[in-house]
Every structure is written in C-alpha cells, then in structure tokens.
C-alpha positions, 0 to 999 in steps of 0.5 A: 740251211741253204746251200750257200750257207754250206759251202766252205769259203777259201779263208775257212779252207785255209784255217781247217788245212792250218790245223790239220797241219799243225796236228801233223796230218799230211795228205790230199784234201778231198772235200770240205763241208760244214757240219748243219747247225754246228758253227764253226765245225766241219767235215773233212775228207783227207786222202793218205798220201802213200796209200790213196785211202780216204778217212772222214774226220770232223774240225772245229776251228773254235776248240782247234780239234780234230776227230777222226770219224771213220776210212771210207770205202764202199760201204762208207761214202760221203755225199755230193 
C-alpha cells in the first residue's frame, strides 16, 4: 500500500474523534494512521489530558469500536 492511500483525511479524523467522543474518551490527539489492509480501521494515539501519558488504541468507523492496545513509553513507540 502507498503512502497516499495511508494517510487519514480530515473527514476520517473527524468521524474517528466522534467516536471517540461519543465512548467518553477525553484527551489530545496525537497521531492518526490506517491499519494496512483493514479498511475502515485506524490506529490512533491519544495523549491523557491530565497526565500527558500516551496510550495506542485501534478505531474502526464500520463496527464503531474502540480497543485499547497498549500506553507508550520508551520501550513502546509508534513509528513516524
């Protein structure tokens, strides 16, 4: 898959915050990025408003579910 095809438009962000949103999850954004080969699923960053900590979670806008993957740290890092 090309780099184009990777990129998450401003419509998509728009949808993914909704449903995070809408489960109650409250924070900064960091960083969003289509999961290769999984259509309308996406990895997504979210850094904890009180706390600054960053925790990877995985969206999909079709089933509007949100999973929790793992905090990041130093030994945890997602590319760039």
């Amino acid at each position: 898959m090309n780099e184009a095809a990777n990129e998450v438009t401003q419509r998509e962000m728009i949808r993914i915050i909704g449903l995070f949103r809408k489960n109650g999850f409250k924070g900064e954004y960091v960083s969003f990025q289509h999961v290769v080969d999984e259509g309308a699923s996406y990895f997504v960053v979210m850094s904890d408003e009180n706390n600054g900590t960053q925790g990877l979670f995985k969206a999909d806008l079709l089933t509007g579910t949100i999973e929790f993957q793992y905090m990041l740290d130093e030994n945890h890092a997602v590319a760039k």
